[in-house]
C-alpha positions in Angstrom: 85.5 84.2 88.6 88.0 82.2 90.5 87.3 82.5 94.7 89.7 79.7 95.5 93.5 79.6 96.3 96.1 80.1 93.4 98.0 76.9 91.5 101.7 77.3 91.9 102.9 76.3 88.9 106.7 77.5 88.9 109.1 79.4 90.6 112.8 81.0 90.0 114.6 83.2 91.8 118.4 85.0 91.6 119.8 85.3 95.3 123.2 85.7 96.4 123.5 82.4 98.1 123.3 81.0 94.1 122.2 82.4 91.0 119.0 79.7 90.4 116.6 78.7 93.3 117.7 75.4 93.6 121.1 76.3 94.1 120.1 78.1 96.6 117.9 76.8 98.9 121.1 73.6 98.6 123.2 76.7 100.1 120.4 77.8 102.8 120.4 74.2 103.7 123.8 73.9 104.2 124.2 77.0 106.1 126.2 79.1 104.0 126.7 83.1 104.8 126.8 84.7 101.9 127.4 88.2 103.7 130.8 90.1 103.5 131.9 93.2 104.5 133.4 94.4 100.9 131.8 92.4 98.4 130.7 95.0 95.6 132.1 98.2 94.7 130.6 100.6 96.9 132.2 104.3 98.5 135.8 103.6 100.9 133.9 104.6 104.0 131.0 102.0 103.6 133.5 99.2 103.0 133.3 97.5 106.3 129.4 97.1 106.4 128.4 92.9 105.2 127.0 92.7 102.3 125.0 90.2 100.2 125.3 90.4 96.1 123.1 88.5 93.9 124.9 86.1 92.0 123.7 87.8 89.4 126.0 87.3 86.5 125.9 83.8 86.4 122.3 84.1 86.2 122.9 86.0 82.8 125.2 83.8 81.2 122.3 81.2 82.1 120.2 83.0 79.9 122.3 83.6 77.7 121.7 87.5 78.2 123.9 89.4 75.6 126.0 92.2 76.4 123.6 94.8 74.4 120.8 93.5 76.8 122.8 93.9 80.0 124.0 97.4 79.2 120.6 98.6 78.8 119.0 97.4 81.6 119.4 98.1 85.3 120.7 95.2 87.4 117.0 95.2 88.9 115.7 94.2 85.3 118.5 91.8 85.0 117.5 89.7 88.3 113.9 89.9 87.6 114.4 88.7 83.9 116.3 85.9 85.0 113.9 84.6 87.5 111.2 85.0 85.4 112.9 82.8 82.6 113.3 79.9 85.4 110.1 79.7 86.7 108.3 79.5 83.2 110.7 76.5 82.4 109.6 75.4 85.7 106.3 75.8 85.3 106.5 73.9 81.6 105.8 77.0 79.8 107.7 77.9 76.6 108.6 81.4 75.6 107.1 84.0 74.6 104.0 83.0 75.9 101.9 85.6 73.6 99.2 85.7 75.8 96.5 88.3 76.6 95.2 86.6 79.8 98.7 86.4 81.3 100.1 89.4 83.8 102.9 90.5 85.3 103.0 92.1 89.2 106.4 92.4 90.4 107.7 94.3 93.1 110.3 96.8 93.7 111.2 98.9 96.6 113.9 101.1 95.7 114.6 100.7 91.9 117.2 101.4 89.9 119.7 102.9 92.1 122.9 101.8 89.6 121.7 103.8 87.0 120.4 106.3 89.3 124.2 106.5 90.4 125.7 106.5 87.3 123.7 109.2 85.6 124.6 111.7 88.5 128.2 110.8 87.9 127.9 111.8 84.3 126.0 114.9 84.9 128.7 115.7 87.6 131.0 114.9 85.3 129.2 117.9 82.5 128.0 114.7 80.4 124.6 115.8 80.8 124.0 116.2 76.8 125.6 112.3 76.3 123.5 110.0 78.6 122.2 107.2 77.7 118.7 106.8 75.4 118.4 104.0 77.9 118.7 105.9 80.9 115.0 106.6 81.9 113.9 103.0 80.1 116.1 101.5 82.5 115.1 103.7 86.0 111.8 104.1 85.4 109.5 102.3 88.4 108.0 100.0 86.1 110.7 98.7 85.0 111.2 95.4 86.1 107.3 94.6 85.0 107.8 95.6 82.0 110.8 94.3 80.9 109.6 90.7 81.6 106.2 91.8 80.1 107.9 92.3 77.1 110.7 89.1 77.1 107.9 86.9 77.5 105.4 88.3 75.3 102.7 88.3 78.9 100.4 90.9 77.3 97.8 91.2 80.4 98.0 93.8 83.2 101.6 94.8 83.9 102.1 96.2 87.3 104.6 97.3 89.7 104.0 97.2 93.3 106.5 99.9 95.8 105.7 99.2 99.1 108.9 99.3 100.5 109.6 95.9 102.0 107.1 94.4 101.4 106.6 95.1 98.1 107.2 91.6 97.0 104.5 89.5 98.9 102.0 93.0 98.0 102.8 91.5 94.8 101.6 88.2 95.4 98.9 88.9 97.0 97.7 91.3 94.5 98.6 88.6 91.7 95.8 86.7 93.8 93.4 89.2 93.6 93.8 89.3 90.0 93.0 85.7 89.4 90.0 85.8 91.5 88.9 89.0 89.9 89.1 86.6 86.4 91.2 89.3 84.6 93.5 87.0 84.3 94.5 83.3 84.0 98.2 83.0 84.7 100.2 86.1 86.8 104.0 86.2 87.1 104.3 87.3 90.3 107.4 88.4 92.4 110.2 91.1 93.4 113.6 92.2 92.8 115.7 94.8 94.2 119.6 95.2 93.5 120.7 97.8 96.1 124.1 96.4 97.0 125.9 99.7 96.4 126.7 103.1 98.0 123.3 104.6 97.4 121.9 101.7 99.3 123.9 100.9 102.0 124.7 104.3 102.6 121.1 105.2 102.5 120.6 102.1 105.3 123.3 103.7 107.1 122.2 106.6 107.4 119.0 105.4 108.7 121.1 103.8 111.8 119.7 100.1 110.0 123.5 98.7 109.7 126.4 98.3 111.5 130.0 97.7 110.0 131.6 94.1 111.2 133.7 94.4 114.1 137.0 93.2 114.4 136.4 89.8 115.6 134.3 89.3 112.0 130.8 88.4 114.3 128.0 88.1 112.3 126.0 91.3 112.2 122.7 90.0 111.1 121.3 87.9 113.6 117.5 87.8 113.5 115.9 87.1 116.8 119.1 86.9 118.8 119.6 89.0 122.6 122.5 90.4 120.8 121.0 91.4 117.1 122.4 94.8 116.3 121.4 95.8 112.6 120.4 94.4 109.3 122.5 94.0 106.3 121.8 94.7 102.6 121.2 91.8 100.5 119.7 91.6 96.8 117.7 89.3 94.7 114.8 88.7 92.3 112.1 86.0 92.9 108.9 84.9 90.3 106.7 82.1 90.8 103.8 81.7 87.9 100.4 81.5 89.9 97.3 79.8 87.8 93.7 79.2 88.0 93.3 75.9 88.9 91.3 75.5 85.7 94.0 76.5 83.4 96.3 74.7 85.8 94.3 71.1 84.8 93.8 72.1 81.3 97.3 71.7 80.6 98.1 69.0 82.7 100.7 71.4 84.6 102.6 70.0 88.1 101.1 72.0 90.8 104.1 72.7 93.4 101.7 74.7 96.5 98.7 77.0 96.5 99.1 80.6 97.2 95.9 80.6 99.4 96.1 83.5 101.5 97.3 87.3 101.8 96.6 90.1 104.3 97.4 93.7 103.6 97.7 96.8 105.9 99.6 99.7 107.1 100.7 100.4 111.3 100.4 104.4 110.5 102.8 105.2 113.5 106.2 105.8 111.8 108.0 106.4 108.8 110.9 103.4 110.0 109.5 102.3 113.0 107.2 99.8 113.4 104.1 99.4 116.3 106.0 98.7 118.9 103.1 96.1 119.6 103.6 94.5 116.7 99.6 94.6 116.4 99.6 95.7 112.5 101.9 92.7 111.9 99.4 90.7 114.1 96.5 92.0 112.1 97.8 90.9 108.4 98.8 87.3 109.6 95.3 86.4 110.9 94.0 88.2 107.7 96.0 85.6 105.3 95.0 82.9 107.9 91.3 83.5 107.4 91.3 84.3 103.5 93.3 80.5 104.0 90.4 79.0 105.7 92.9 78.6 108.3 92.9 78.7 111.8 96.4 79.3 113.3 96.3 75.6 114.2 96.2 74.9 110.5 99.8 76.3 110.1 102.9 74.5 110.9 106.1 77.9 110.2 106.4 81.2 110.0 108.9 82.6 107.9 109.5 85.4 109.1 110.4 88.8 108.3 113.2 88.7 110.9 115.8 91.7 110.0 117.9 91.1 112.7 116.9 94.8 114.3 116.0 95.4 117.8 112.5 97.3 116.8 111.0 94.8 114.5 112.3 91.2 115.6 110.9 91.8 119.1 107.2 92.9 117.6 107.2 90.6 115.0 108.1 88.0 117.5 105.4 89.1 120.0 102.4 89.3 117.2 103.7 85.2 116.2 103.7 84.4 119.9 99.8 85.7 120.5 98.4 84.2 117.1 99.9 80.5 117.4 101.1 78.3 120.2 104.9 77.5 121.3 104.6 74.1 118.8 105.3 76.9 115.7 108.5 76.5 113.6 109.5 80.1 112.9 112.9 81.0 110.8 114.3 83.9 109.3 116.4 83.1 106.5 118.1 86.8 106.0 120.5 86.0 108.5 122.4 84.1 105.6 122.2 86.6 102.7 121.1 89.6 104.1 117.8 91.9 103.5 116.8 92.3 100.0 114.1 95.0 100.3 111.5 94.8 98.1 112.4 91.3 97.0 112.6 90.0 100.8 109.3 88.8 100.9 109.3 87.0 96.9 112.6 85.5 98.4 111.3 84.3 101.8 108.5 82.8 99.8 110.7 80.8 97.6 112.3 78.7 100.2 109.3 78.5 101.9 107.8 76.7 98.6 110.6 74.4 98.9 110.4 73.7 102.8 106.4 72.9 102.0 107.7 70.8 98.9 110.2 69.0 101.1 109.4 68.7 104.8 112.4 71.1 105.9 112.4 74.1 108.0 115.5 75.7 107.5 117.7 76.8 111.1 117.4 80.3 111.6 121.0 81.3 111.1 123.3 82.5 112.9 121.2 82.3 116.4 122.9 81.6 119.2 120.7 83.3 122.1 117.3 83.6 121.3 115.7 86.9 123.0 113.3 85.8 125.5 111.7 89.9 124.4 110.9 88.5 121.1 108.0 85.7 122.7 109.6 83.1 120.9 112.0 80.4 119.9 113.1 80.3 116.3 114.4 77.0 115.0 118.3 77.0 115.9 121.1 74.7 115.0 120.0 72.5 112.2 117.1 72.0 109.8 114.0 70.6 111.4 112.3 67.4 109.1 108.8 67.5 109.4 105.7 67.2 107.4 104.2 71.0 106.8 100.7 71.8 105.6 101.1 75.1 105.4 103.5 78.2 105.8 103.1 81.8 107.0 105.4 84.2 104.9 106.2 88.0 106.3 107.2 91.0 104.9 106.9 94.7 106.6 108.2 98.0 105.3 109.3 101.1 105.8 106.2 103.5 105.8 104.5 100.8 108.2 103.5 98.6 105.0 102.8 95.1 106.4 102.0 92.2 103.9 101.2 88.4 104.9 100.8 85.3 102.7 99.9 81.8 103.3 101.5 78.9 100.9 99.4 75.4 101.5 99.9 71.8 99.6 99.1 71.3 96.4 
């Protein structure tokens, strides 16, 4: 039974600041906005709210996905399949792995909205006795899991996480439960949610979560900033392939971090409001700290959940500011491509990998006026170079989910 931290062994992602992770974190670098108000095909009336689209497409003709493939899957397969297929090049792996001690935990918020949308319209449109065999395939939950449990021939556990928002790092962290539990050797592990249309931005709308761009085209998403307003929707799939670090030597594999912490809980307070506090937040950071063997000393950034809303940038901010001192680098990267959901945290987690790889903290775009309500003083401007030990990732839901992880050095 494995009681240490988790081998990172590869790691792929869809996003819409570039359809590989690579690409990607290049364009998070760089300080690209990939949110416009517009960008996919969505109801007249929500066309003026940002939005951030996977880039998707180009991620299938990567893979060589074939049109058969694509029409019966839901765009939240798509994403998922295609990050799965880059982090098991990346981890060295060749496919189908055909393996009984390797699982799949992915996350997923919201689901399969397009083809929840669709089959409405056909129903609407009295085509109820003509949908697709694919349709409940295809919008089932499970979906995502599956799907790469079957592409890659993963024949352990396969399970789906729905946590809301944090359904992604609940993944993780349950993909480290599962290696300690010695059910399994290798876990893909991630999220992917593809809500960029009118059932989710409406839906976020609704929920008074977005605001349409002004006339002056301001950013709207501006996590941590005195004048934040709202989030935006983004979409996107990340997988990393966590091992044991014994099957992790046996094949000689390049380790790229250690998944070495994870803290779980809920705030039961509110079903979109967070503690105002911030103490549930508070409470699943120092859990991941301590399943670390971390003190918050030990950590050098926070990426943080940061969705640019009044109610959970300032607690978020003041549960960071009581665990660790001012010397923290925190960023939220959403600012640049929006909110993904369920694949936020997966997402946040992959360019924090990279940042640990590299010795970057990315700036926490666009920031201009840091809120002195938040308790702290996200990294603004430009990239920060510095050597990084480890990194706190955060993720927090709707329903008062709240999910932690810790990524250390190889």
């Amino acid at each position: 039974m494995m009681t240490e931290a988790a081998c990172i062994t590869g790691a792929g992602a869809v996003t819409p600041l570039g359809p590989d992770l690579e690409s990607s974190w290049r364009a998070l670098l760089a300080g690209e906005m990939a949110l416009r108000p517009g960008a996919t095909d969505v109801a007249e009336a929500l066309l003026g709210y940002p939005v951030g689209p996977a880039q998707r497409a180009a991620a299938a003709d990567r893979e060589q996905m074939t049109k058969p493939e694509l029409r019966r899957l839901d765009p939240v397969s798509v994403q998922a399949l295609c990050a799965a297929a880059e982090a098991i090049r990346d981890a060295g792996l060749e496919a189908p792995l055909d393996d009984a001690r390797t699982a799949v935990i992915l996350g997923v918020g919201y689901g399969a909205t397009t083809t929840h949308m669709t089959t409405v319209r056909q129903i609407d449109a009295g085509r109820a006795a003509r949908l697709s065999p694919f349709t409940i395939p295809a919008s089932m939950p499970n979906a995502a899991a599956c799907n790469v449990s079957l592409k890659f021939g993963a024949r352990g556990p396969s399970w789906t996480t729905s946590t809301a928002c944090a359904s992604g790092l609940d993944a993780m962290g349950m993909g480290l439960w599962l290696l300690q539990s010695g059910q399994a050797e290798r876990v893909l592990v991630g999220g992917s949610e593809a809500i960029a249309d009118s059932m989710g931005i409406g839906g976020m709308a609704a929920a008074r979560a977005l605001k349409p761009v002004d006339d002056d085209g301001a950013p709207v998403l501006k996590p941590f900033d005195q004048t934040r307003a709202a989030t935006a929707v983004g979409e996107g799939a990340a997988v990393f392939v966590l091992e044991t670090p014994e099957l992790a030597a046996r094949r000689g594999a390049t380790i790229l971090g250690r998944l070495s912490g994870y803290g779980c809980g809920a705030d039961a307070h509110h079903i979109t409001a967070p503690r105002p506090d911030g103490s549930g937040a508070e409470e699943v950071m120092r859990l991941a700290l301590a399943q670390a063997g971390l003190d918050p000393s030990g950590a050098d950034a926070v990426f943080a959940h940061g969705t640019g809303t009044q109610l959970n940038d300032a607690m978020e901010g003041q549960a960071i500011a009581r665990i660790f001192s001012d010397g923290i680098h925190v960023v939220s990267t959403k600012g640049q491509y929006g909110h993904a959901m369920g694949a936020s945290g997966p997402l946040n987690a992959a360019f924090a990998l990279r940042a640990l790889q590299e010795g970057i903290v990315p700036a926490n775009l666009p920031c201009d006026q840091p809120d002195p309500a938040c308790g702290i003083t996200p990294v603004l401007g430009q990239p920060i170079h510095t050597p990084l030990r480890a990194v706190l990732v955060n993720a927090f839901g709707f329903g008062g989910h709240n999910a932690s992880v810790v990524l250390t050095q190889p």
